[in-house]
N, C-alpha and C positions, 0 to 999 in steps of 0.2 A: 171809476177809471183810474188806473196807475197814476196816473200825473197829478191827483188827487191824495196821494200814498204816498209817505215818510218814513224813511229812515230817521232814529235817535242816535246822534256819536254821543260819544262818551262824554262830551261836557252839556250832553243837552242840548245842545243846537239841531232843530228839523234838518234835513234834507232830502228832497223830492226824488224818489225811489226810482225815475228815468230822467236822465237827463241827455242833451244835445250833445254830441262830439262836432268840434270844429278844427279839427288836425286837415290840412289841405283845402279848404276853405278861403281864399285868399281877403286880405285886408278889406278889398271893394269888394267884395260879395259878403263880406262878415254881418254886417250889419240888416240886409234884405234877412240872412238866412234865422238873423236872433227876435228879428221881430215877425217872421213869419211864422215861427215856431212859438212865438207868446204868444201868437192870435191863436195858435190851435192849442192852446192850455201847457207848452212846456212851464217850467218853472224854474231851471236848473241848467245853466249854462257854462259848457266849460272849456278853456282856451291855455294857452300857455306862452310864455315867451317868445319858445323857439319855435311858435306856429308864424309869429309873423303878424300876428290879425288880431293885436290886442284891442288896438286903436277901432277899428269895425265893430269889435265887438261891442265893446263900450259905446258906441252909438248906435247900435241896436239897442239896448237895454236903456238909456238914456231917451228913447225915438220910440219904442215900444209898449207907449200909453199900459204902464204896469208901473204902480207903487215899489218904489226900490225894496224896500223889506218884504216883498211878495217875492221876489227873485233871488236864486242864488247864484252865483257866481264862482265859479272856481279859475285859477291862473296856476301856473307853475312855475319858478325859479329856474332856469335855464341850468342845466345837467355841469356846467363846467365851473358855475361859482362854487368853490369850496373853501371861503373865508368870511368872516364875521364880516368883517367890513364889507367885500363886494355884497353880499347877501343885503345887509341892511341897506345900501344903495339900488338895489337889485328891487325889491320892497317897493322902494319910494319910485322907482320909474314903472312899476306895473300901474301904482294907483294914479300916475298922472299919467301914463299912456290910454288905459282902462276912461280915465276920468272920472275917476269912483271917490266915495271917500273912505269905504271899508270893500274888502274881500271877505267873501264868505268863508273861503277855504282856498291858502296856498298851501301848493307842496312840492316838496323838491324833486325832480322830474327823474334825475336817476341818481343812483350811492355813487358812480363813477361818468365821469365826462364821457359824452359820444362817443369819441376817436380811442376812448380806452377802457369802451365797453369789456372787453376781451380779457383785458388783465389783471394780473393775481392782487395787484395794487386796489384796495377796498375802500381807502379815503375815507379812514374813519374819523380822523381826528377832523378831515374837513366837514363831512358831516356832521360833527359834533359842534360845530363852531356856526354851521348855518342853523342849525337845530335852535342854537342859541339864539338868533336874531330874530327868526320865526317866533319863537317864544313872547319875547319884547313886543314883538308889533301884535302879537294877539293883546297880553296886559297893556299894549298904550290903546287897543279898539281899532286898528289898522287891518286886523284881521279877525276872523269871526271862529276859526277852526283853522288848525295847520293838520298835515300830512306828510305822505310821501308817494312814490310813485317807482317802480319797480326794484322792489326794493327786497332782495331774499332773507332768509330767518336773521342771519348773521349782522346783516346791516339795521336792521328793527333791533335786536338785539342793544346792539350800540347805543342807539338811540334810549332804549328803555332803559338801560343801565348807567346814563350820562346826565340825560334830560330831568327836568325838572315836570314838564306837562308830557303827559301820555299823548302819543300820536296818534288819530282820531280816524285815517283812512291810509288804505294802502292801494293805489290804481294800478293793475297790473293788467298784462294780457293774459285771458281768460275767453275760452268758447266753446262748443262743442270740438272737440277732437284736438285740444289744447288748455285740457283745464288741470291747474296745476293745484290739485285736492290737497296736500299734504302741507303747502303755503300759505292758504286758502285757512285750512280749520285752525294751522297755527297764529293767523289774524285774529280768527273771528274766537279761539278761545282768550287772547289778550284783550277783548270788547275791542279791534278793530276793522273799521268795518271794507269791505273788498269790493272796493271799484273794478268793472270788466270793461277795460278800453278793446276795441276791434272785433267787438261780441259775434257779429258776423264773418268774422275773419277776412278781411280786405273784399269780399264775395264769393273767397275759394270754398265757403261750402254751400254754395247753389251749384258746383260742380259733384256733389255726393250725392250719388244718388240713394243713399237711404235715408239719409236726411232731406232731401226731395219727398218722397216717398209718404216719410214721416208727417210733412209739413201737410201734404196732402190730404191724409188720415185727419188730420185732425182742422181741416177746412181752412190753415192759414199759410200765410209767408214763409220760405223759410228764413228771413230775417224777424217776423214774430216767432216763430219756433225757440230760434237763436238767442231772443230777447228772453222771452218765457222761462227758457232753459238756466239763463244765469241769474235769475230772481227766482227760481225755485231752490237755488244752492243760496240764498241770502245775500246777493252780492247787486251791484247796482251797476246796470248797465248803462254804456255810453255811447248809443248808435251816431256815428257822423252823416250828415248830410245836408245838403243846401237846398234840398226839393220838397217841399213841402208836403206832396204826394206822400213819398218815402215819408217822413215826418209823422203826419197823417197815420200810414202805415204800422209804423212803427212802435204807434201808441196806443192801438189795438193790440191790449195782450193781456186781456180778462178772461182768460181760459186757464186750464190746468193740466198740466203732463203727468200722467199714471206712473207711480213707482216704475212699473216695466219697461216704461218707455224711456225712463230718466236711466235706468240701467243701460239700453241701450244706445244712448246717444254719451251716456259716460266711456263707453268703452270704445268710443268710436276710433281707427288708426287714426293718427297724429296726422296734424299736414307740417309738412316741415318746407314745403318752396309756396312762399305767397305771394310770387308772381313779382311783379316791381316792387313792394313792400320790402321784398326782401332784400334790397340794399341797406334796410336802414338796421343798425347796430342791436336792436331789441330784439329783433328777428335771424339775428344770429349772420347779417352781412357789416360792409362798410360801409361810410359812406362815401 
């Protein structure tokens, strides 16, 4: 089974090759959805700041009859610290909100704050400076892998040319009919490895029907399809849900997509309106 399956980053730390998205998930539901997904073999749980549902989460995982070191855990840095100082403060309230005593993997959620997704301002020196704090709490054991999170060549860049430890993931939006190959290989030739947040794309493609169609053919989901598709490009998907079912679902994906077919869902039109999703700054609205 996948959930059985590990990614190596680049310092040698495992990571469970599917893992939970809990992006809208709220605080009181966090915790049902992290321990119902241990029950069904996830291993790999991941939340961020600016979800809201740190605190749930952490008691899922805390509540979820599973050996801490069996679990990973991923958090994000909230998109707007871009100082040493907020950052290492930033740190210290994820592990007492979390109620952990180490993360597996922080990373900094975006190179530029929400409200200035848009602009030419790149915030490198801030990056450069949270990069730094990141670094520290991995060598004090506060953190087990640092990252980043949608973050193009330019801003990795930075980082590679600043930092001291090599950044070990990079979470971006990735799926069928919005995979950005060219980002993508320049990760994975630097041994970084490519997290696919909204692998199913908010549900806008159970609206395609060839990807319907496809999902068909080959007897599954098309959120297995969707899965399938981003771990045959070597990247690690991050399905959200709180329904166990789904869950369940989701973690059925020991099947293989034929070269032809992976042509085909590669070339598939773009969707560019995800429906309500598309207020939010990563998707190209406000908020």
């Amino acid at each position: 089974m996948i959930m059985q399956d590990n990614f190596e980053l680049a310092n040698g730390v495992a990571i469970p090759k599917l893992g939970l998205g809990t992006w809208f998930i709220s605080d009181e539901d966090a915790a049902q959805a992290v321990k119902d997904a241990a029950s069904l073999g996830y291993r790999h749980i991941d939340t961020a700041q600016a979800y809201g549902n740190e605190h749930g989460v952490g008691v899922g995982i805390r509540s979820a009859g599973q050996a801490r070191d069996t679990l990973f855990v991923t958090t994000k840095l909230a998109a707007e610290i871009k100082s040493y100082k907020e950052a290492v403060g930033s740190i210290e309230s994820s592990l007492l909100t979390l109620g952990l005593d180490y993360v597996d993997l922080m990373i900094i959620h975006s190179p530029k704050p929400w409200m200035a997704f848009h602009d030419a301002d790149r915030h490198l020196e801030g990056n450069r400076e949270v990069w730094r704090a990141l670094e520290d709490a991995l060598r004090a054991g506060k953190l087990r892998s640092i990252g980043m999170s949608n973050f193009q060549e330019a801003d990795i860049d930075n980082i590679l040319k600043s930092g001291t430890i090599k950044p070990m993931v990079n979470q971006i939006l990735a799926h069928i009919s919005n995979t950005p190959f060219a980002l993508i290989d320049y990760c994975q030739r630097q041994g970084i490895l490519v997290e696919a947040y909204s692998p199913v794309a908010h549900g806008e493609l159970l609206k395609n029907a060839e990807v319907v169609a496809m999902a068909e053919k080959y007897g599954v989901s098309v959120p297995q399809l969707s899965i399938r598709y981003c771990l045959e490009l070597g990247m690690l998907p991050l399905p959200k849900t709180a329904n166990p079912v789904h869950m369940k679902n989701n973690a059925d994906v020991d099947f293989t997509i034929t070269a032809g077919d992976m042509l085909i869902l590669k070339n598939q039109e773009q969707i560019r309106n995800y429906g309500e999703a598309s207020r939010f700054p990563v998707y190209g609205g406000r908020l």
